[in-house]
C-alpha positions as CSV (number, residue, x, y, z in Angstrom):
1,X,63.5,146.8,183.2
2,X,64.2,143.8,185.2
3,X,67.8,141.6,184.7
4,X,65.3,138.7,183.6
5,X,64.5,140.1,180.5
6,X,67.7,141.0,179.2
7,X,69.0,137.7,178.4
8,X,66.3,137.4,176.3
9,X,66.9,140.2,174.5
10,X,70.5,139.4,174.0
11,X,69.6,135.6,172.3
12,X,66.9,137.6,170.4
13,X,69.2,139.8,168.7
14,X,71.6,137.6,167.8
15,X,69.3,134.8,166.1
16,X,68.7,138.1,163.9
17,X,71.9,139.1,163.4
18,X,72.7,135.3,162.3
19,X,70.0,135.2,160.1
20,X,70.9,138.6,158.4
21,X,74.2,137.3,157.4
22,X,72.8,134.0,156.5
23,X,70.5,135.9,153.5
24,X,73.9,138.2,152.8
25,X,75.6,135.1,152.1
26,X,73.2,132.8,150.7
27,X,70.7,135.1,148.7
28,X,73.3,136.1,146.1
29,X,75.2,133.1,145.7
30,X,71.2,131.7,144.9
31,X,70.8,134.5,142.6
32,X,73.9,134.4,141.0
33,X,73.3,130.4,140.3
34,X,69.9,130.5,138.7
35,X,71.5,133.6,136.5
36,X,74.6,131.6,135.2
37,X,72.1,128.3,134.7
38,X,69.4,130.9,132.3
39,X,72.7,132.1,130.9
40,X,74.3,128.4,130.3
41,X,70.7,127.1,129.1
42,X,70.5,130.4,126.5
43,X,73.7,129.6,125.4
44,X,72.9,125.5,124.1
45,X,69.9,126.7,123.0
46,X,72.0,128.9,120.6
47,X,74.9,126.4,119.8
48,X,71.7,123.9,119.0
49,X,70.5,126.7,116.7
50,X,73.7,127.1,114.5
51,X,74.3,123.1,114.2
52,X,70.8,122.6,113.1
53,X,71.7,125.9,110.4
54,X,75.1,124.6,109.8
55,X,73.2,121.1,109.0
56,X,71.0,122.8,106.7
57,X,73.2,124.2,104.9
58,X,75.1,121.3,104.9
59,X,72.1,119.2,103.4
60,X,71.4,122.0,100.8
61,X,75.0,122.0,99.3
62,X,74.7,118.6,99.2
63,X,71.6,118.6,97.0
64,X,72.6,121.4,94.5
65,X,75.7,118.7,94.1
66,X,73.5,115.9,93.4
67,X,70.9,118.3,91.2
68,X,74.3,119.4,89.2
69,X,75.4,115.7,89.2
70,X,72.0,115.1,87.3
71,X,72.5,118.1,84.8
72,X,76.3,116.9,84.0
73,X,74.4,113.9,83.6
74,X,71.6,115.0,80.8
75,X,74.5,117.1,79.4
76,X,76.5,113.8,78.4
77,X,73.9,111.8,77.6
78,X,72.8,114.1,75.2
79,X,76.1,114.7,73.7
80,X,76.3,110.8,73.0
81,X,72.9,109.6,71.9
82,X,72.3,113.0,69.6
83,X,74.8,111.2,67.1
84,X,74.0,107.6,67.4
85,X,70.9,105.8,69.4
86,X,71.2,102.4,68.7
87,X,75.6,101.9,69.0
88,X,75.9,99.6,72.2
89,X,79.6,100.1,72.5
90,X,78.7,104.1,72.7
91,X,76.4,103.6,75.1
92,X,78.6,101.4,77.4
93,X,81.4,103.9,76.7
94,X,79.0,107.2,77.7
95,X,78.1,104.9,80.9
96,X,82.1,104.5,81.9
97,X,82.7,107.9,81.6
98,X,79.3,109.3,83.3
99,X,80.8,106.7,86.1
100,X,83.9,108.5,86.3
101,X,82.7,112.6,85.7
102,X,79.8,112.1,88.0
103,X,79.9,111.0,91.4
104,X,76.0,110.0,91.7
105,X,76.1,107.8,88.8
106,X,79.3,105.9,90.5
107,X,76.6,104.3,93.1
108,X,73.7,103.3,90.8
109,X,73.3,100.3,89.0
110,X,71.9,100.2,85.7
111,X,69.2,97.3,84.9
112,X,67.2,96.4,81.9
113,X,63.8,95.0,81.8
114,X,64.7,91.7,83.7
115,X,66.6,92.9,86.4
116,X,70.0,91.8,84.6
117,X,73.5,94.3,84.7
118,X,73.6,96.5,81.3
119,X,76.4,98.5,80.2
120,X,79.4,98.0,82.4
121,X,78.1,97.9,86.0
122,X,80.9,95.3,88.4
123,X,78.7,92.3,89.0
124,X,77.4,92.8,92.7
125,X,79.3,91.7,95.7
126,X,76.1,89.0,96.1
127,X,76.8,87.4,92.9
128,X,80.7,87.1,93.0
129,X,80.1,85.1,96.5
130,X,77.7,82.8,94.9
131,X,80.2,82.0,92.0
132,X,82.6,81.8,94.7
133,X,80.9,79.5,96.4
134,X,80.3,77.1,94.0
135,X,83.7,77.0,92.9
136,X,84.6,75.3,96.2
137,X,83.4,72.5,94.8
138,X,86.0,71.6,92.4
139,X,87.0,68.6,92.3
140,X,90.3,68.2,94.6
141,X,92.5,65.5,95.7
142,X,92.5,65.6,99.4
143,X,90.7,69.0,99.8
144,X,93.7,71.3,99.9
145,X,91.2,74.0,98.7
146,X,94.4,75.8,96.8
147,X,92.5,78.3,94.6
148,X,92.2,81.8,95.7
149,X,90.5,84.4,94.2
150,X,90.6,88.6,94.1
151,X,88.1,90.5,93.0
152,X,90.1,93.6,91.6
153,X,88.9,97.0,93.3
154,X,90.3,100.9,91.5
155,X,93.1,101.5,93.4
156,X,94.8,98.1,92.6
157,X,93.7,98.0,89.0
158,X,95.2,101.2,88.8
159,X,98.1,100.2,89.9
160,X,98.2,96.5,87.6
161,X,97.8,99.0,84.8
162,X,101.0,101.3,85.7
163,X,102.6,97.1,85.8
164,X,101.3,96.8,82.6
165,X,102.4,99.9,81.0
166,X,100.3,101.9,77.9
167,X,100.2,99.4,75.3
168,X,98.6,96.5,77.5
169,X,96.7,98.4,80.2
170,X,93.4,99.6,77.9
171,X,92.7,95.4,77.8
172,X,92.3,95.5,81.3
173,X,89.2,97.7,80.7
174,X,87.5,95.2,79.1
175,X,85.3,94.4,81.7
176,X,83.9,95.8,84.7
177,X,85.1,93.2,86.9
178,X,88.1,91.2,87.0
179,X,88.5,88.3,89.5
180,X,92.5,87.4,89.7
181,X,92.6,83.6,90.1
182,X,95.6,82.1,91.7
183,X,96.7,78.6,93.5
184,X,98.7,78.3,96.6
185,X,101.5,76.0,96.1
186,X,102.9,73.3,98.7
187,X,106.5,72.7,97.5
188,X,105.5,68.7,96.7
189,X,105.4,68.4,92.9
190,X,102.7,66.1,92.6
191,X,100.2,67.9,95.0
192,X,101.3,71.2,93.1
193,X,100.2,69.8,89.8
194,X,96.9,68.3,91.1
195,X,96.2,71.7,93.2
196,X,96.8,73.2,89.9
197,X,94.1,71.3,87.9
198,X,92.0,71.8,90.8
199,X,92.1,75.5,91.1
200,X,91.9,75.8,87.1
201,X,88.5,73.8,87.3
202,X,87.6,76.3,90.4
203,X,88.0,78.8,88.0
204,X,86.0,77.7,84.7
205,X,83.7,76.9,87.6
206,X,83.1,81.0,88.5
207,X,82.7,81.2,84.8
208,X,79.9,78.4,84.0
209,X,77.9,79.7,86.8
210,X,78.6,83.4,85.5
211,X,76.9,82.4,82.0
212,X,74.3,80.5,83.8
213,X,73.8,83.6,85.4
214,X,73.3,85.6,82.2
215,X,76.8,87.4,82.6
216,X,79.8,87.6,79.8
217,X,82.6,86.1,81.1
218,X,86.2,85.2,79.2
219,X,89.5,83.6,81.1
220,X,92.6,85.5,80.1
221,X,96.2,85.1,81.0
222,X,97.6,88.6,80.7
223,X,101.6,89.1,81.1
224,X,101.3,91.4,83.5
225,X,100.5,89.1,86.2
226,X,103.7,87.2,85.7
227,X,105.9,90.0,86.4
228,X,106.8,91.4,89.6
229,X,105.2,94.4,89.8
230,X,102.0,92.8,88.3
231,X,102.5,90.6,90.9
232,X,102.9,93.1,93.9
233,X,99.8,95.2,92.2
234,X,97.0,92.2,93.3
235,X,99.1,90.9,96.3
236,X,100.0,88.0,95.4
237,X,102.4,85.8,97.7
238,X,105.9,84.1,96.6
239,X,103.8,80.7,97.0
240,X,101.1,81.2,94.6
241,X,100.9,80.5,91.1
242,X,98.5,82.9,88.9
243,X,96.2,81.1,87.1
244,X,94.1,83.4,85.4
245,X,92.3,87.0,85.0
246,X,88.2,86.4,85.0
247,X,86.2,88.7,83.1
248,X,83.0,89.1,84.4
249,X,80.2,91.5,83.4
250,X,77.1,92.4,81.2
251,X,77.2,91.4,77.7
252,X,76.9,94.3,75.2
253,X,77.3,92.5,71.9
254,X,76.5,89.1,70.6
255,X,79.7,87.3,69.6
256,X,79.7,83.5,67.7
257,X,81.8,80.7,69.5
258,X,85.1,80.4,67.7
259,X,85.3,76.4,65.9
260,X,86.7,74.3,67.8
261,X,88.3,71.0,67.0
262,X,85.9,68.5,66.2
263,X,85.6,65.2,68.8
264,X,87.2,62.6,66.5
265,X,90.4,64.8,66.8
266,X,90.4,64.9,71.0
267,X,88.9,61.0,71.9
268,X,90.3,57.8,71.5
269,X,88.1,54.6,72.5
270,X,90.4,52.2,74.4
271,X,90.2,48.3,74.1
């Protein structure tokens, strides 16, 4: 063998030896990669498996709570109307409770023929803006737009009901929706009076456009809402004045207007 080809031995030898250690080292770290990324890939495929079951399962308790909803439902009603049919106080009574045993009957609203509220339902968030908005338009001396208005939720007339204590609080359930009238006072006696006026037309106002709505609707002036705690109950500030306690709702029974005194009494014709 001539000393030529020895050199070319040597540089052949180790371009194999350098390529053996390159597949020692790279082949298993390859293999070992595409093993963790089958591995990671089975794994999300099972984690997306149990949230679609635990959804599932999720969705079917949900419905045997609304199909149970529905039975409590049926159960009621038929406890109610099995005695009397025709009793419209019964009726909105069974409605009120049904709204407060059964969840799903909490979001429905109940409509006759026409499309109007029957049996207790709150007038809709729609409506009360469109009263509200027309109230704006009392007539006020230098637009100090005093009145304010708060439409009553559960939690607070809870509370204006523990203010009231047991012998006043069932009056406050004469309605589904109370509205809390009040008018911001300035401190200047003759703008406090006129605000006054103003915000007490704002509020017959909510109630004329009620009735021409086709809702029942009745100012009251409870004595709860002059005390403290009545006070605290519906928020309202050392500034205000209350006003009055809007009833607004369906009407379930046909009452006649009480007299009044005749106009002969009330006007006078100056010279």
């Amino acid at each position: 063998m001539s000393d030529e080809t020895k050199p070319a031995r040597s540089v052949s030898l180790r371009w194999r030896v350098l390529v053996i250690l390159v597949l020692a080292a790279v082949v298993p770290t390859v293999i070992t990669g595409v093993l963790a990324i089958v591995r990671a890939r089975a794994d999300v495929e099972r984690e997306v498996e149990r949230g679609a079951l635990a959804h599932i399962r999720a969705l079917g308790a949900a419905l045997d709570g609304t199909l149970q909803d529905a039975r409590r439902t049926v159960e009621l009603a038929a406890a109610t109307w099995a005695d009397d049919t025709d009793d419209a106080r019964k009726t909105q009574l069974l409605i009120k409770r049904l709204r407060r045993d059964v969840p799903i009957v909490s979001t429905l609203s109940i409509l006759d023929a026409d499309g109007a509220l029957r049996y207790g339902d709150p007038v809709p968030k729609g409506q009360l803006d469109e009263l509200f908005e027309l109230a704006r338009w009392a007539p006020n001396h230098n637009l100090t737009n005093p009145w304010r208005f708060r439409v009553v939720g559960p939690r607070t007339l809870e509370a204006l009901k523990a203010a009231a204590g047991p012998e006043a609080a069932p009056k406050l359930d004469r309605a589904p929706t109370l509205v809390v009238c009040s008018c911001a006072l300035s401190g200047d006696p003759v703008q406090d009076e006129e605000d006054l006026h103003a915000t007490a037309c704002a509020a017959y106002i909510v109630l004329l456009g009620a009735h021409g709505r086709g809702l029942a609707g009745y100012w009251r002036t409870p004595e709860v809402l002059r005390t403290d705690a009545g006070r605290s109950a519906v928020g309202l500030a050392d500034n205000e004045r209350f006003v009055s306690l809007i009833h607004l709702g369906a009407g379930v029974q046909e009452r006649s207007a009480p007299a009044r005194a005749p106009v002969a009494e009330t006007v006078t014709y100056l010279d």
